[in-house]
C-alpha positions as CSV (number, residue, x, y, z in Angstrom):
1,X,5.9,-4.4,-18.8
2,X,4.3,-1.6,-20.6
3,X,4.2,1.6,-19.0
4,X,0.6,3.3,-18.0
5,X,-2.4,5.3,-18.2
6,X,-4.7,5.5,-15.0
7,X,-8.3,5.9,-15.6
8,X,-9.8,6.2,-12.5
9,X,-13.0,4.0,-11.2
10,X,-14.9,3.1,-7.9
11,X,-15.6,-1.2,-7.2
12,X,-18.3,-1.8,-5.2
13,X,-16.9,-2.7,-2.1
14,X,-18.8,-3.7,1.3
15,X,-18.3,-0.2,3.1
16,X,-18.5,1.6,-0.7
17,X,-15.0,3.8,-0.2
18,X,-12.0,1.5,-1.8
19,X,-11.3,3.5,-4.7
20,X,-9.4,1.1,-7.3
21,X,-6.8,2.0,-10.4
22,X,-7.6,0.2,-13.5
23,X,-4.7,0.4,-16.2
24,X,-4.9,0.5,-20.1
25,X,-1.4,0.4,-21.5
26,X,-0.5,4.0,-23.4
27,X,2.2,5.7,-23.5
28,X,2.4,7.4,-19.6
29,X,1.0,7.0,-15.8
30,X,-1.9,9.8,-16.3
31,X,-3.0,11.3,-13.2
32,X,-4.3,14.5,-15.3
33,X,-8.1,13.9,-15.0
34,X,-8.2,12.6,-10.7
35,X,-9.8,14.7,-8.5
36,X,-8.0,13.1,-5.4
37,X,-6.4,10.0,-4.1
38,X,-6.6,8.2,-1.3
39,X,-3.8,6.4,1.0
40,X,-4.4,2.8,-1.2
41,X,-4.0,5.0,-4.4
42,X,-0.8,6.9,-3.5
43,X,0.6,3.6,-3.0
44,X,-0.7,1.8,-6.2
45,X,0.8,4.8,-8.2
46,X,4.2,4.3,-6.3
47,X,4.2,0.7,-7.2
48,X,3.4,2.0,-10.8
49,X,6.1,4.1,-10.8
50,X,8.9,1.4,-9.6
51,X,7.7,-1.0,-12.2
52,X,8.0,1.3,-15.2
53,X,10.9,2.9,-14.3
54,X,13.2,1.4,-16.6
55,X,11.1,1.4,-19.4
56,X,11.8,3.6,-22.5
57,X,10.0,7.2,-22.6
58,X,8.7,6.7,-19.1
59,X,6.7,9.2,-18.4
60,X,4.3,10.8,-15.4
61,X,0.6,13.3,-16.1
62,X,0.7,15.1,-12.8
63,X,-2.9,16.0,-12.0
64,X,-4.5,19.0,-13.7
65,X,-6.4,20.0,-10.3
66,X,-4.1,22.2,-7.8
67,X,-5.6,21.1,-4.7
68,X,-4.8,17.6,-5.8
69,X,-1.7,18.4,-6.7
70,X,-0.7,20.6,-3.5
71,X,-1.8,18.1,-1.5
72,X,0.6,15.3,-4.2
73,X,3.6,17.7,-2.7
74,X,2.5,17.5,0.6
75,X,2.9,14.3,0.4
76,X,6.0,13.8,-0.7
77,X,5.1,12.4,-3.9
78,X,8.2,14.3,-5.4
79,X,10.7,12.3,-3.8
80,X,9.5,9.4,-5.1
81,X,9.7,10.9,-8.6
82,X,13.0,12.3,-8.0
83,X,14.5,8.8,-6.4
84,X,13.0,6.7,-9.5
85,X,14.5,9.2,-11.9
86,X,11.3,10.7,-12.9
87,X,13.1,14.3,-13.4
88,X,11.0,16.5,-15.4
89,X,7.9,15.4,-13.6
90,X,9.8,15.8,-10.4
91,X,9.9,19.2,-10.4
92,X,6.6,20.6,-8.4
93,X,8.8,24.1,-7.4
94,X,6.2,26.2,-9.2
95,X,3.5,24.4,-6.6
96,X,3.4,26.4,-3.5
97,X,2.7,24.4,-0.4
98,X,3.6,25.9,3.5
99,X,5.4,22.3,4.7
100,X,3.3,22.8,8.1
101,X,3.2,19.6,10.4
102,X,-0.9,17.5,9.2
103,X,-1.9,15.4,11.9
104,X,-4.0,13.7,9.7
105,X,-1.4,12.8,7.1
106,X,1.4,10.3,6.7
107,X,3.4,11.0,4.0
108,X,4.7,8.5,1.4
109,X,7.8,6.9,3.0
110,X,10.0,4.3,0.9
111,X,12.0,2.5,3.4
112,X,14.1,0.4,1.7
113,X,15.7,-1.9,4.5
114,X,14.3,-3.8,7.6
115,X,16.6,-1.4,10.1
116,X,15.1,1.4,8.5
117,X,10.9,0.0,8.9
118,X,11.9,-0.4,12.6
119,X,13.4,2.8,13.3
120,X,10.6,3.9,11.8
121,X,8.0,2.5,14.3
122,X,7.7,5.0,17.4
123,X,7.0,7.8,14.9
124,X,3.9,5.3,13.5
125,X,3.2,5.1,17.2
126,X,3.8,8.6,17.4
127,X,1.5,9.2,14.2
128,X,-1.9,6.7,15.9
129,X,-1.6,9.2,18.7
130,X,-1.7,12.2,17.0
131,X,-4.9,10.7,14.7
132,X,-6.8,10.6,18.5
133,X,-6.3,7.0,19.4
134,X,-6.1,6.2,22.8
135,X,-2.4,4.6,24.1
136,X,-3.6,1.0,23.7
137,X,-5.3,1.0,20.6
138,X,-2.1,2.7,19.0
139,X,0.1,0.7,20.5
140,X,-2.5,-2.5,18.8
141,X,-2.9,-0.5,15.3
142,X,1.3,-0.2,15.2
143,X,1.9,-4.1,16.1
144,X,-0.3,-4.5,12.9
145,X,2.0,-2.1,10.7
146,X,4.8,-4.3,12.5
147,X,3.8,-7.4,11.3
148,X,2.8,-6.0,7.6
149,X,6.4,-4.6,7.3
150,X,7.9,-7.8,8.5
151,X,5.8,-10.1,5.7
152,X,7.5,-7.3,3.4
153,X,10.9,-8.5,4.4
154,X,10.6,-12.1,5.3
155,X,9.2,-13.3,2.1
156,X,11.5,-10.9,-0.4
157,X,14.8,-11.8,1.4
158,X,17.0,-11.9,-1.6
159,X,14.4,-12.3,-3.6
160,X,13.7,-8.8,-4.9
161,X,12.3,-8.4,-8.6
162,X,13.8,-5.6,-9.3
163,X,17.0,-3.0,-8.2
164,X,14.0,-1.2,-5.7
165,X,13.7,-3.3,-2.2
166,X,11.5,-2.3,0.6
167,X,8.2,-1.0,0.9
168,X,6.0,1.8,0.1
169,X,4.0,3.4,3.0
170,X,0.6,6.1,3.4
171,X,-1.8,6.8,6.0
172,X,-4.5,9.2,6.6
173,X,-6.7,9.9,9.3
174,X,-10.6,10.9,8.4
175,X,-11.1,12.1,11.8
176,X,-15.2,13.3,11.1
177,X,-15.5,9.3,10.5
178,X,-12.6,8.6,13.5
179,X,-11.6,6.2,10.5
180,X,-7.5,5.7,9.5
181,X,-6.8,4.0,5.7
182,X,-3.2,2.9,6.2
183,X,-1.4,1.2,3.0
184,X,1.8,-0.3,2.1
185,X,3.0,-1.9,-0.8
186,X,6.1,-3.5,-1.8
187,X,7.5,-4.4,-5.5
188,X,8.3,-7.8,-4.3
189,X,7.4,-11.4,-5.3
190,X,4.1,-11.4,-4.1
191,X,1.9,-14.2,-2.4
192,X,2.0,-16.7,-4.8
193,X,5.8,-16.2,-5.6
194,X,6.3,-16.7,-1.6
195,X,4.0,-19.6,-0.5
196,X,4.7,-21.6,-4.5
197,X,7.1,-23.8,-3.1
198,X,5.8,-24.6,-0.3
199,X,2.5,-25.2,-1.9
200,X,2.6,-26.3,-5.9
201,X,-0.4,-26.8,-6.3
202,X,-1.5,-22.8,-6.2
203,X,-2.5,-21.9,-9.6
204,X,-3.6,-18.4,-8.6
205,X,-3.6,-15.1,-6.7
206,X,-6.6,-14.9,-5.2
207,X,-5.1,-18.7,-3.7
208,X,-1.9,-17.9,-2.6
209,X,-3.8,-14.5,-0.6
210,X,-5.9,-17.0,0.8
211,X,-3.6,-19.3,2.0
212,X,-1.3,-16.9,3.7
213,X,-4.4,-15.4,5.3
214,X,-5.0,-18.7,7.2
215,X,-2.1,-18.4,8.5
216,X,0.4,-20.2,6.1
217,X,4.2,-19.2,5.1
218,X,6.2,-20.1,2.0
219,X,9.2,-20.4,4.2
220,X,9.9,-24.2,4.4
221,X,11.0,-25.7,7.7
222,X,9.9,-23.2,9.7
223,X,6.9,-22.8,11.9
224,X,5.5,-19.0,11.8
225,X,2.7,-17.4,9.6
226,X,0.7,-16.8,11.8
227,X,1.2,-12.8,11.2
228,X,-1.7,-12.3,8.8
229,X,-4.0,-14.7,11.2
230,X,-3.1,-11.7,14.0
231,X,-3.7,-8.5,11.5
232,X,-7.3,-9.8,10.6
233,X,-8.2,-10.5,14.1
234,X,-7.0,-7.3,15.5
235,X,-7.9,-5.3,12.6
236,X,-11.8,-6.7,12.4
237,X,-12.5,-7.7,16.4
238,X,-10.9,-4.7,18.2
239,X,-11.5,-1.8,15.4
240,X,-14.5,-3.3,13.5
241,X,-12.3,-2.8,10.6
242,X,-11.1,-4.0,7.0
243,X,-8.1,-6.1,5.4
244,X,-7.7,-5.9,1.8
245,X,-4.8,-7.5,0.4
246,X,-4.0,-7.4,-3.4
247,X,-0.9,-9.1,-5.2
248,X,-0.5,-10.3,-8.4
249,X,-3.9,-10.1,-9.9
250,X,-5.8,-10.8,-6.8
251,X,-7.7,-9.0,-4.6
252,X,-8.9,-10.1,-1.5
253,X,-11.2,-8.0,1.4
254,X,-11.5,-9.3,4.9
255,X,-14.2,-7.6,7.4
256,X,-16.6,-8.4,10.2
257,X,-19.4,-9.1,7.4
258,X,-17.8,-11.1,4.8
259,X,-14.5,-12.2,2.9
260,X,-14.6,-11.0,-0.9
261,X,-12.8,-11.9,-3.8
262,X,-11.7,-9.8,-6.7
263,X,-10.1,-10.4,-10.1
264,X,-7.9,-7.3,-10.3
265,X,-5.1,-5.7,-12.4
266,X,-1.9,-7.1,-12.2
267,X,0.4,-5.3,-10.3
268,X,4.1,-6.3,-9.3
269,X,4.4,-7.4,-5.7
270,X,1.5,-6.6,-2.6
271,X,-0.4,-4.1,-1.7
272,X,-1.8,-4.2,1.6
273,X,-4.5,-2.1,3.9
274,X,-6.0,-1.8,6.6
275,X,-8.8,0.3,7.7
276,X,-9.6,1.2,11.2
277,X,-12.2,2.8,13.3
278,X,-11.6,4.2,16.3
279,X,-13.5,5.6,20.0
């Protein structure tokens, strides 16, 4: 695949706020012209990243705005940089940022392996609590990062595109909307490279996403899917909330109102969020 440039435009969602990345193949990832990006975004980009990163002349536009790119740092985006071997674009040392503890803010985390996800989970816990959820509700909101991290692994096993296994994970919390964007993404197979040969007859995305939303695995012989069935459910009926799933080329948004579809660029592997509202 080519690598990037990033022009930046809004889709028309149904709570108006999913910010999507549409790509025109130049010669870099340009992130020169964004004014910010939200949890989705920083995940998109890292996706972007892993799937260009053996490509000739690779190259990263780090964003000309300084809050935007303070806040990049903060977030840890230079550790992905420096891990993909993006090393002049790696260096933010002439960006000053105090590295003081944000409640509001999960950094971007690459865990590459299923022990590492799980040891991972009491600080996500950790993290709901510190957004203002109550006990319960965090303990529901990190069962669904559970079960998102364990499609991740269950349907790449040995099955990895490329050399870069695991997932890709961001949070925020907006607490004046006492709303939490959570996204992670892996550069894996995807839907319809997981459920294809348990179901030939898929000819898209926008299927395959479908599918495994009803509760449907790729994994012949054994009984369990029912993982994605659970994330809506808890996600829309105890947090009023949204699912938006896009792998491959397909987009799909699941909330209390409606189930959309989208045609979408094509990206390698899934990106999953879920956005929550809490008391």
């Amino acid at each position: 695949m080519d690598i990037f440039i990033i022009l930046y435009y809004i889709i028309n969602m149904s709570l108006n706020y999913q910010k999507y990345l549409q790509i025109i193949k130049e010669s870099a990832i340009d992130l020169s012209s964004l004014d910010f990006l939200y949890p989705w975004d920083k995940v998109m980009v890292s996706l972007l990243l892993i799937e260009s990163k053996d490509q000739p002349g690779k190259k990263i536009i780090l964003p000309k705005n300084q809050d935007l790119l303070k806040y990049l740092k903060r977030m840890h985006l230079q550790e992905i940089l420096k891990e993909l071997a993006y090393i002049e674009e790696a260096e933010f040392d002439s960006v000053e940022v105090p590295e003081h503890y944000n409640l509001n803010l999960q950094e971007l985390s690459h865990c590459k392996y299923r022990d590492e996800f799980d040891a991972r989970l009491g600080h996500f816990l950790g993290m709901f609590l510190n957004f203002g959820m109550e006990l319960n509700d965090a303990k529901l909101a990190t069962a669904i990062v559970g079960e998102l991290g364990n499609n991740v692994f269950d349907h790449n096993l040995g099955k990895w595109p490329t050399d870069v296994s695991g997932c890709i994970i961001a949070a925020q919390n907006f607490p004046k909307l006492k709303k939490i964007e959570f996204a992670i993404g892996d550069p894996g197979i995807g839907f319809l490279g997981s459920l294809k040969a348990a179901f030939p007859e898929l000819d898209s995305d926008i299927k395959a996403i479908k599918k495994g939303l009803a509760g449907n695995t790729g994994r012949i012989g054994e009984n369990r899917g029912n993982g994605l069935k659970y994330i809506q459910s808890w996600t829309i009926k105890n947090f009023s909330g949204m699912l938006t799933i896009h792998s491959g080329g397909g987009v799909v948004e699941v909330s209390e109102e409606k189930t959309s579809e989208y045609q979408g660029i094509k990206i390698l592997g899934t990106l999953a969020q879920f956005v929550i509202y809490y008391k």
